[in-house]
Phi, psi and omega in degrees: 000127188268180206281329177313289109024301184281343181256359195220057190270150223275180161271328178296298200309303191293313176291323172273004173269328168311311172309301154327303135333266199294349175261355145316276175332300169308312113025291188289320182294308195298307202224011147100019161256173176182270201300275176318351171230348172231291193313307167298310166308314190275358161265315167345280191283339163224051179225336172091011202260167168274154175335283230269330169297322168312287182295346114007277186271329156352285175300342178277330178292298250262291203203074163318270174341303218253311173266030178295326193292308177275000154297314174297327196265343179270320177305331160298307173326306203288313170323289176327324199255346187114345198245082184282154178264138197271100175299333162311319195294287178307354162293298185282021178269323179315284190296071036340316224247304201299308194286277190313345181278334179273009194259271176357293170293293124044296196268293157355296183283354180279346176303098164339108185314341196272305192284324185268358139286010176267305160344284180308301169268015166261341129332296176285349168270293193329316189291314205267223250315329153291308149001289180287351198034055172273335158356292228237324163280334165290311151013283168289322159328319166296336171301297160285343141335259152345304211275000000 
């Protein structure tokens, strides 16, 4: 996300930072994940931030207070290279995150403990797999398969 895009931000753009937001939170509420594992792939993947601005603002959402030290270092870092990490954007990632965390833990208890490790580890597949980008080789494998 350039810098432009962060000073104008659209209402889709602002809806998908919520949207982000909130399923971090829920998430985080449901099976104890959130920053590292929903926030950063889905700013990545669909906000355009770089790893590292990503991983930034995770940390500027997630636990501000407690990580200040590594939240400053991404935040200088990032200024420097060109890439600022946006406090609008983590602010509204937060109130996304606050609401989805209490829907989440919410639904969460109601869940056989048994069904939410499956949760947890169909989550935790999905994210290393996109990651990793087999997605897009199996694909192409399929593909080639075909062609």
């Amino acid at each position: 996300m350039n810098l432009n895009q962060q000073k104008n931000m659209t209402a889709q753009l602002v809806i998908t930072i919520i949207l982000i937001g909130l399923a971090a939170g829920m998430l985080s509420g449901l099976v104890g994940v959130g920053g590292g594992i929903i926030l950063v792939p889905a700013m990545v993947l669909f906000l355009n931030y770089t790893q590292h601005q990503a991983q930034g603002m995770s940390l500027g959402v997630l636990t501000f207070p407690v990580v200040l030290l590594g939240f400053l270092k991404y935040y200088y870092e990032c200024n420097k290279a060109g890439t600022p990490i946006s406090f609008k954007v983590i602010g509204i990632l937060a109130i996304g995150f606050v609401v989805g965390s209490y829907a989440g833990s919410s639904i969460a208890l109601k869940i056989d403990k048994e069904m939410l490790k499956k949760i947890f580890a169909v989550i935790l597949f999905y994210t290393a797999f996109k990651m990793l980008e087999w997605d897009s080789a199996i694909v192409r494998w399929v593909k080639g398969i075909f062609a």
